[in-house]
C-alpha positions as CSV (number, residue, x, y, z in Angstrom):
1,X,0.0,0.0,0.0
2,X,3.2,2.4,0.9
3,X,4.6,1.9,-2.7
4,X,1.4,2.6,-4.3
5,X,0.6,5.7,-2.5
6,X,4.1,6.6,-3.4
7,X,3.7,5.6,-6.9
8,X,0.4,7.9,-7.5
9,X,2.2,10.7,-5.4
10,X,4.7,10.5,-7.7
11,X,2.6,10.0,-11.5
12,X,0.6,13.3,-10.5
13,X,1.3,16.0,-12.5
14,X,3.1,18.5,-10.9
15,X,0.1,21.4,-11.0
16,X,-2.5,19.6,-9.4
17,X,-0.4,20.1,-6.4
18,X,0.9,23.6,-7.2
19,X,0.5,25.9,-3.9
20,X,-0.6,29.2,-3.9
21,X,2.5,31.0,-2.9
22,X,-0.2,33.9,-1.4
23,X,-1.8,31.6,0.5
24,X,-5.3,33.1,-0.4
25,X,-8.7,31.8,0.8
26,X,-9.8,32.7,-2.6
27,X,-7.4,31.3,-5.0
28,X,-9.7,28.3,-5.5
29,X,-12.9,29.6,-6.4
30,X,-11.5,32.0,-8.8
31,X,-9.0,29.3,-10.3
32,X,-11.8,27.3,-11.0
33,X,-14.2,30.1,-12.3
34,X,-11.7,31.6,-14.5
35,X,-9.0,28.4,-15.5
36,X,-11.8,26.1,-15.6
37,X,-10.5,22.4,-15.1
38,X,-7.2,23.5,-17.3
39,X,-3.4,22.8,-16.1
40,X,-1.7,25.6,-14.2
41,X,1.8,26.3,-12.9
42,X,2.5,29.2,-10.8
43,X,5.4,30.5,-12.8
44,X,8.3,33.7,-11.9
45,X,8.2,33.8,-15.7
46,X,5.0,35.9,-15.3
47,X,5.7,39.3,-14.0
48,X,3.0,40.7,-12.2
49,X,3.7,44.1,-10.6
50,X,2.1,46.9,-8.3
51,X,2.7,49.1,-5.6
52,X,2.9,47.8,-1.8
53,X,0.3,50.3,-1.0
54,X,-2.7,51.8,-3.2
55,X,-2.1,55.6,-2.2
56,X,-5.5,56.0,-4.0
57,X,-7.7,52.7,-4.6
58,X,-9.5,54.3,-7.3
59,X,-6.3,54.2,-9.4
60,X,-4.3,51.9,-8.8
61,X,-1.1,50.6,-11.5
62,X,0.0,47.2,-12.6
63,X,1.3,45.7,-14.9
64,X,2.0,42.4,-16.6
65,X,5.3,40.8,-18.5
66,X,4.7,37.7,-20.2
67,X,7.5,37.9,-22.9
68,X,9.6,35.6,-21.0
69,X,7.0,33.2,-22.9
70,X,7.7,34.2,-26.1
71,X,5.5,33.5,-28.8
72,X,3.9,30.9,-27.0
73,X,1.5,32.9,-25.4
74,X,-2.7,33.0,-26.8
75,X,-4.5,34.6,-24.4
76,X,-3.7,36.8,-20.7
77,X,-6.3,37.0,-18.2
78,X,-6.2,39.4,-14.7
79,X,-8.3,39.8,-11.9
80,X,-8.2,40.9,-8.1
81,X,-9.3,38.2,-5.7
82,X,-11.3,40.4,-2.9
83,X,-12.7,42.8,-5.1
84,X,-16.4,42.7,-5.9
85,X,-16.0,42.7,-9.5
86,X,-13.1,40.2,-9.3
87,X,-12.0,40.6,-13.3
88,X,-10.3,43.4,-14.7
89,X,-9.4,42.2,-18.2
90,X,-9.0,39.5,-21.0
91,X,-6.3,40.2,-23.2
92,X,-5.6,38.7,-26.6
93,X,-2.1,39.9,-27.7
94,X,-1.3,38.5,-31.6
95,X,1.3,39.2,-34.3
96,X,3.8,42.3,-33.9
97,X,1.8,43.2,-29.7
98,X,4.2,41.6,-27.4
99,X,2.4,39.6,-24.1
100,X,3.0,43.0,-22.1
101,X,0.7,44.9,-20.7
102,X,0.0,47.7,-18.2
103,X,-3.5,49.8,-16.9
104,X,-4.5,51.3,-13.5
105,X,-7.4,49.2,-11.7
106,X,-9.8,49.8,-8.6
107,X,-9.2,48.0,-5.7
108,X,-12.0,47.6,-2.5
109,X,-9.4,46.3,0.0
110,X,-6.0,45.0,0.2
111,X,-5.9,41.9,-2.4
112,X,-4.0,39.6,-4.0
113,X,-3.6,40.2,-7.6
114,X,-3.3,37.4,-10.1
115,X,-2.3,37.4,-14.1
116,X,-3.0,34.1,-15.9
117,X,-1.2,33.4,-19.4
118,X,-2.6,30.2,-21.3
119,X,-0.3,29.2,-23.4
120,X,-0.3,27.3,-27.0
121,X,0.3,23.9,-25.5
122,X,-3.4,24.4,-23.1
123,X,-1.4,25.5,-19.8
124,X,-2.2,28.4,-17.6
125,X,1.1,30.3,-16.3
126,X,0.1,31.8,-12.7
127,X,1.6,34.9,-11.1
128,X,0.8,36.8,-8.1
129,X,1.3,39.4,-5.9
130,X,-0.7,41.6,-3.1
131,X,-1.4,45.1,-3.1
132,X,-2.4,46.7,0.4
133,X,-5.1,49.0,0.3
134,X,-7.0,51.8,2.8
135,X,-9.7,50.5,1.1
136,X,-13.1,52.0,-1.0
137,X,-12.2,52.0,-4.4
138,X,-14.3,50.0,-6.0
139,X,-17.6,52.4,-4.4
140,X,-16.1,55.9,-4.1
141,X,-17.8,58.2,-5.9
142,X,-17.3,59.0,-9.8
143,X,-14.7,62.0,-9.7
144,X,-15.4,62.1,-13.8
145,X,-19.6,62.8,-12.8
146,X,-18.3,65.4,-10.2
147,X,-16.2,67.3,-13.4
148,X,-19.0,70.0,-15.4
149,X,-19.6,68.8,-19.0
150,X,-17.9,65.5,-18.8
151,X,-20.1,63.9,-21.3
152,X,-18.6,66.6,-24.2
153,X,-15.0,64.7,-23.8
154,X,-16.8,61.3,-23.7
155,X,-14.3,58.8,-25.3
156,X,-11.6,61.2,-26.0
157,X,-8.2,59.8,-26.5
158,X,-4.5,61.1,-25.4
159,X,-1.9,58.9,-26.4
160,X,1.4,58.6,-28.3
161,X,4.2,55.7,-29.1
162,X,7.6,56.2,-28.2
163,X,10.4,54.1,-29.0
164,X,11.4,51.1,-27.4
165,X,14.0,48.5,-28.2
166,X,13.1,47.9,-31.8
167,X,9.5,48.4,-31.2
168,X,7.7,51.0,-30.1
169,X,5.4,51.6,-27.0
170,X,2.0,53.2,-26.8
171,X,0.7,54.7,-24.1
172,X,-2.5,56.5,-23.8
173,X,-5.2,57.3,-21.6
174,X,-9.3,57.3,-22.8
175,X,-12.2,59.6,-21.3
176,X,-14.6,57.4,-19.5
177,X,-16.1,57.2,-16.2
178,X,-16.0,53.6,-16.3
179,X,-18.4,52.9,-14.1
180,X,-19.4,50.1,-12.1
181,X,-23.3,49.9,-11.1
182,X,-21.3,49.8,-7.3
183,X,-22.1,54.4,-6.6
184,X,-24.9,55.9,-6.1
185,X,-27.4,54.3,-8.3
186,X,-25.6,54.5,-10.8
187,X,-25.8,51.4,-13.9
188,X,-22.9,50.2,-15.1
189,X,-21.2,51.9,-18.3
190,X,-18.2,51.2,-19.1
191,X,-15.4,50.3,-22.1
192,X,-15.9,46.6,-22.6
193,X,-14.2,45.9,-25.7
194,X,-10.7,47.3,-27.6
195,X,-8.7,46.2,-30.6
196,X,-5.4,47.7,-31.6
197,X,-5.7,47.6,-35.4
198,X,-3.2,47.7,-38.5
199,X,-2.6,49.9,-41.4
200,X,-5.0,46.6,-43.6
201,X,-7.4,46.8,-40.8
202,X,-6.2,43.7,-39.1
203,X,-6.8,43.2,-35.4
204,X,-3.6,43.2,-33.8
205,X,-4.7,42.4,-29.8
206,X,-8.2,42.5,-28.5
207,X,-8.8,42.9,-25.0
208,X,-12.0,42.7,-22.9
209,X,-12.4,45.3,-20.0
210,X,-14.3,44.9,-16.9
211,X,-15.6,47.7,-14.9
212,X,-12.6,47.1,-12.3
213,X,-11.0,49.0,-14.7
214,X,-10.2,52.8,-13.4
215,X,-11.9,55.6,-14.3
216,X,-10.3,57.3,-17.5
217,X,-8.9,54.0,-17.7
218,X,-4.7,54.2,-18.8
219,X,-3.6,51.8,-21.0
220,X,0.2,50.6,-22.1
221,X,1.2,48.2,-24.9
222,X,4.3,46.9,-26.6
223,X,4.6,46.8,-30.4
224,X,7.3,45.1,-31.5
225,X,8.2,46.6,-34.7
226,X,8.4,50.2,-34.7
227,X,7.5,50.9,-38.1
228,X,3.3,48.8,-37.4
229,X,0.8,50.6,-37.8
230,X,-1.6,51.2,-35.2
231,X,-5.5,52.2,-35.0
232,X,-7.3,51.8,-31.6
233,X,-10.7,51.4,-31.7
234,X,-13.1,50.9,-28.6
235,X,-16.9,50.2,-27.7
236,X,-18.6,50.8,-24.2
237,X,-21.4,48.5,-23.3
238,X,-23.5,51.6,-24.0
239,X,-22.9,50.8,-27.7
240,X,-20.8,54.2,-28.3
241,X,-17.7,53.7,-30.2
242,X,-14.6,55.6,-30.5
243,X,-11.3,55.4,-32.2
244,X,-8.7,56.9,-32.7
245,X,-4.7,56.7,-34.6
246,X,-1.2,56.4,-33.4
């Protein structure tokens, strides 16, 4: 009996005993709802990063380096674990957009943060850290509604690429309140949908937004070749659409 319990400790495959280096009460649930019954590996080769502390909850930075994965990775998912709208994004990154990305999120209280690559061969690449948190961010009140005329710069977008490497980076930041349905009665509107597009109209990366997502949501990507062209276009769950060239 020894030898046989050794035997299947040994045959398992190494994530189904993977623990979660945060030790979070949550980790299941959401592994689960958002990995579905898929291998996983908590791996350094994801770089997940924030600050210690949120200074301000309702905009707070992180980011996410997935290139240690090359070309391998399909598909980058993020969410944070004690917030009530756990999900902050989907991200599809394909040809010349690099598995890199960067926005500023909401947080309620101090959580851990997770960013989930899948990878071409079906396996989910897990990592993790905590941000700590005063608290409130996810249910403060809109500062966008509190600014006069807000609706006129609706879906506005600021935003420029600068050189990097032998790509280029864009940054930019987009005119929306992004909210949540969690403030003062107020329904949820928010940016659900993006595409980075090329000069033929070709969709470069897609990525799907949650209302986690910050207020004028900020938004960084990695283009590697400097000379692609690049059109973003976006829709809020309102229907409007916006776009605009870099």
């Amino acid at each position: 009996m020894g030898l046989a319990l050794g035997w299947l400790l040994l045959s398992s495959p190494a994530w189904a005993g993977d623990a979660d280096p945060l030790q979070s009460p949550m980790w299941s649930f959401h592994q689960t709802r958002f990995l579905g019954a898929a291998p996983y590996e908590f791996d350094e080769r994801v770089v997940l990063t924030a600050p210690p502390f949120a200074e301000d909850s309702r905009q707070v930075p992180i980011s996410i380096d997935a290139t240690a994965l090359g070309q391998e990775v399909v598909r980058i998912v993020a969410w944070a674990e004690l917030n009530p709208i756990a999900q902050i994004f989907s991200f599809f990154p394909e040809g010349p957009v690099a598995p890199r990305i960067a926005l500023n999120i909401r947080v309620e209280q101090a959580t851990p943060l997770r960013a989930a690559v899948l990878t071409r061969d079906g396996v989910w690449h897990v990592g993790s850290t905590r941000v700590d948190a005063a608290g409130g961010g996810c249910t403060a009140p809109s500062a966008v509604r509190a600014q006069a005329g807000w609706e006129e710069h609706l879906g506005e977008i600021f935003g420029a690429r600068f050189p990097a490497g032998e790509g280029s980076r864009l940054r930019l930041r987009v005119a929306h309140p992004m909210d949540n349905g969690l403030s003062g009665g107020i329904p949820e509107f928010f940016i659900e949908r993006a595409e980075l597009r090329g000069n033929d109209g070709s969709v470069l990366a897609s990525l799907e937004l949650h209302p986690s997502v910050s207020e004028n949501p900020t938004l960084t990507l990695q283009l590697g070749e400097a000379d692609a062209g690049a059109r973003l276009w976006l829709r809020d769950n309102n229907g409007n659409e916006f776009e605009a060239a870099f």
